[in-house]
N, C-alpha and C positions, 0 to 999 in steps of 0.2 A: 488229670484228676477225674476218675471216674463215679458219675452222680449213680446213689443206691437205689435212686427209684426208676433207672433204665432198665434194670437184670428182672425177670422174673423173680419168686421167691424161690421154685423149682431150682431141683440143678437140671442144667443144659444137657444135652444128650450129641452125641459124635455131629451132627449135622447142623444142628444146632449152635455149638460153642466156636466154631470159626465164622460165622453167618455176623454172631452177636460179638464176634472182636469186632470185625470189619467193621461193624457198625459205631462202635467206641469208637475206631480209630479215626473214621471219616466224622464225628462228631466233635470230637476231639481237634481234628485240626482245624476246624468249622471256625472253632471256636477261639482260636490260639493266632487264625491270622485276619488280618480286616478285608474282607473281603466281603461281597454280596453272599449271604445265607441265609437259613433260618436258625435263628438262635432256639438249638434244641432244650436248651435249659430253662430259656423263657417258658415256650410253652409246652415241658414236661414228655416232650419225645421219647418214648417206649420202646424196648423191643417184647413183644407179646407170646411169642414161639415160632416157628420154622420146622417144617415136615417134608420128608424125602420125598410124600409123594406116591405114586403119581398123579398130579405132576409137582415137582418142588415146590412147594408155597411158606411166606413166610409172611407175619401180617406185626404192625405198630400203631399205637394209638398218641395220639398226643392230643392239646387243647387248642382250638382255635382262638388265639388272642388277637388282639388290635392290632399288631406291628404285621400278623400274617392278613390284613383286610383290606380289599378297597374303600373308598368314600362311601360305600353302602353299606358295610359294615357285614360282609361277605367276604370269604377266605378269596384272594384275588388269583385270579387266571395261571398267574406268571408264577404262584405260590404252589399252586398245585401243581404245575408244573414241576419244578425243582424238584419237589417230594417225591413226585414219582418218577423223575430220573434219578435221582439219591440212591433211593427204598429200592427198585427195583434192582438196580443192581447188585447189590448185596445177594440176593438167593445165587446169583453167581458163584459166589463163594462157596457154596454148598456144594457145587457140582464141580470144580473149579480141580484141576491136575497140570500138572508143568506144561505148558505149552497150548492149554487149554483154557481160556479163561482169569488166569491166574493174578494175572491186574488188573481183571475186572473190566475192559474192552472199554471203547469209546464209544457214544452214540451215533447212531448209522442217521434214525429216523427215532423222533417221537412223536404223535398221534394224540391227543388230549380231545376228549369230549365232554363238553360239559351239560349234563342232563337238567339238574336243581342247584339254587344256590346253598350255601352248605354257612351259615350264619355264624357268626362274634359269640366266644363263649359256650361253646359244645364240645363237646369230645369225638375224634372221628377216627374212623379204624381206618386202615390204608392196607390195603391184599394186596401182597406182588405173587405170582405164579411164574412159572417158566410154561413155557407154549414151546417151542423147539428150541434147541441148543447143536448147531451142529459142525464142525470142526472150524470155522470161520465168521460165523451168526449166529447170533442169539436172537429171538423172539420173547420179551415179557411182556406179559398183561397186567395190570393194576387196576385194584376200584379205589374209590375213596367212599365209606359211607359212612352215615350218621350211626355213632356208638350208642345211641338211645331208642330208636329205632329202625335199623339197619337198613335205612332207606340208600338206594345207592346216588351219590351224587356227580362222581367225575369215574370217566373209565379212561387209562392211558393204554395205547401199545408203544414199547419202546423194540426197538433194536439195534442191538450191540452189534460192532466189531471186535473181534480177537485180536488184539496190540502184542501180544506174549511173541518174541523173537523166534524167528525160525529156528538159531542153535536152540530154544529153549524145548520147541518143537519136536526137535529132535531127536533129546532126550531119552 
């Protein structure tokens, strides 16, 4: 069951409307199994748009609730984390061709720095980019900033492996 205030009000454009399945879909199972996540429902998880680029970017906004906060009542470490392994992999999908991407790869490495705390109750934009992409590695960057005043508060580098089968490769 797909929530109406994930979709823009626009319609999607070619790069766009597989970017913004993937993202239902991984929302969707999020949701459907018990497992450790962020319940996107709770706190209002967006997709916002996704642009060819260069370089691919694709950006979500959601609200920082209490279930995503440490004991300071600050979005926790391991929270932002997740999001920007999630999020970033999606703009994969964008670029994504049989043998290339096409399930979205496994993490190699991710990288999280955290500059400001990003506080209980705010709304914050989450940019993923693509940085290289190249038959075997992917390179994403993420920020996370404050949606009131685009202050930036976490940057991630993630890198993907390509999972997608050789026959698939082959293609």
């Amino acid at each position: 069951m797909t929530s109406s205030w994930r979709a823009p009000s626009r319609k999607l454009d070619d790069f766009e409307a597989p970017i913004y399945e993937f993202f239902n879909q991984l929302v969707e199972l999020n949701s459907e199994n018990e497992s450790w996540d962020i319940d996107a429902n709770r706190c209002q998880l967006r997709f916002e748009y996704a642009t060819r680029g260069p370089p691919p970017r694709v950006s979500y906004l959601l609200n920082v609730t209490s279930d995503l906060c440490n004991r300071m009542g600050n979005l926790h470490g391991g929270c932002a984390a997740t999001l920007i392994d999630n999020l970033s992999t999606t703009i994969l999908v964008g670029i994504s061709r049989p043998g290339h991407f096409s399930l979205g790869g496994v993490s190699r490495n991710l990288k999280v720095t955290y500059l400001r705390p990003v506080p209980q109750d705010i709304a914050i934009r989450i940019i993923c980019e693509m940085v290289h992409a190249g038959k075997r590695l992917a390179l994403l960057r993420a920020e996370i900033r404050r949606a009131d005043n685009n202050d930036i508060c976490v940057v991630g580098e993630h890198e993907k492996a390509n999972t997608d089968s050789e026959i698939t490769q082959k293609m």
